[in-house]
C-alpha positions as CSV (number, residue, x, y, z in Angstrom):
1,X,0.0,0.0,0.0
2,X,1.3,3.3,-1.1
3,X,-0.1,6.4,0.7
4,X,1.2,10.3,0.1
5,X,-0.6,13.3,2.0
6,X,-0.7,16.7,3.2
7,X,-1.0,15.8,6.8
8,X,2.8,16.2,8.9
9,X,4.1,18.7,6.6
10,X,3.8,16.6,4.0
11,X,4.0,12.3,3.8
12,X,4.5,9.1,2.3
13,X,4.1,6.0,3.3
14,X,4.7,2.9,2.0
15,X,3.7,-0.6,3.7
16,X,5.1,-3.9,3.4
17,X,2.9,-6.4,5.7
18,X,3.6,-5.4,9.0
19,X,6.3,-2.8,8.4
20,X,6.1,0.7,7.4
21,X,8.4,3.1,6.0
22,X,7.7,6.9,6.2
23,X,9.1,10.0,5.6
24,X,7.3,13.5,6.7
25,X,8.2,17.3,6.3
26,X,8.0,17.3,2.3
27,X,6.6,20.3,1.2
28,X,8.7,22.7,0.0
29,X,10.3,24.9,2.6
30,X,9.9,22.6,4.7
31,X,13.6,20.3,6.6
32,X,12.5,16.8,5.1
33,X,12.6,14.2,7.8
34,X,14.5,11.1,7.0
35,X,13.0,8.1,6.0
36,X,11.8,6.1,9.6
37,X,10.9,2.1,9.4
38,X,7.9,1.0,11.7
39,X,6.6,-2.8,12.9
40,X,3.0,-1.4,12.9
41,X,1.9,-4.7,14.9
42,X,4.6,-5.2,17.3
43,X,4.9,-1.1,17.9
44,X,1.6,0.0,16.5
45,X,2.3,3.4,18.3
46,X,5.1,3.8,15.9
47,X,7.3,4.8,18.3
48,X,10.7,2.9,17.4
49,X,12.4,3.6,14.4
50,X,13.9,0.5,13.1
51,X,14.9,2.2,9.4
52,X,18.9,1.4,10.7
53,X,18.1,-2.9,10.4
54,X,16.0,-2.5,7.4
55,X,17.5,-0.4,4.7
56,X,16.3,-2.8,2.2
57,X,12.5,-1.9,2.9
58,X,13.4,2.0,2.3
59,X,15.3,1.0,-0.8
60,X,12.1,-0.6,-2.2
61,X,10.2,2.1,-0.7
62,X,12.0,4.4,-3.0
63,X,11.6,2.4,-6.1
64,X,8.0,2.4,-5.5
65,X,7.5,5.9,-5.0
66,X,9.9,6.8,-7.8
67,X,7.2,4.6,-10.2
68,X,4.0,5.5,-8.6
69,X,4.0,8.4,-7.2
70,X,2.3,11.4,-9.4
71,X,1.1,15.0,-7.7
72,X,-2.1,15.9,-7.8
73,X,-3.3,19.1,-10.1
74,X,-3.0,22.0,-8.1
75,X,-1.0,20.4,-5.1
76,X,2.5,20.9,-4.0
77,X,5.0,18.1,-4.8
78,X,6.5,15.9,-2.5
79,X,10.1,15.8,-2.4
80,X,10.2,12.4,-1.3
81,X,13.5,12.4,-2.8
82,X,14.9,15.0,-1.0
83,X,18.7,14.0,0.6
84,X,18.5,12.4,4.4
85,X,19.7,14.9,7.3
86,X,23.2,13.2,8.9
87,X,22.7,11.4,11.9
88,X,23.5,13.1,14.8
């Protein structure tokens, strides 16, 4: 399942059984956040970011979005694309 939106400055989503990979702030002018992995059923609060142990699901993520996803007429892009911010 594919999802993109308006909501959290801008979001995608992309779900592969029970994980989730995400990535919010993508409206122009806006920091993009970097792309965050979630186990919706074993953390359905989505509170642990697992993206480090599952790089693979973000790369297919990215292939995904880079065939699917299409703005809407009269909506802002969403630079899903934009570089990750260095880990801290």
């Amino acid at each position: 399942m594919v999802w993109a939106g308006g909501g959290y400055g801008g979001q995608v989503a992309v779900r592969f059984d029970a994980k989730k990979v995400i990535r919010r702030n993508l409206f122009p002018g806006k920091k993009p956040g970097n792309r965050e992995v979630c186990d919706i059923v074993k953390d359905p609060a989505e509170k642990n970011d697992i993206a480090a142990e599952n790089r693979d699901l973000i790369d297919r993520a990215i292939a995904i979005l880079d065939r699917e996803y299409k703005p809407a007429p009269g909506f802002q892009a969403l630079r899903y694309e934009a570089p990750e911010q260095p880990a801290k």
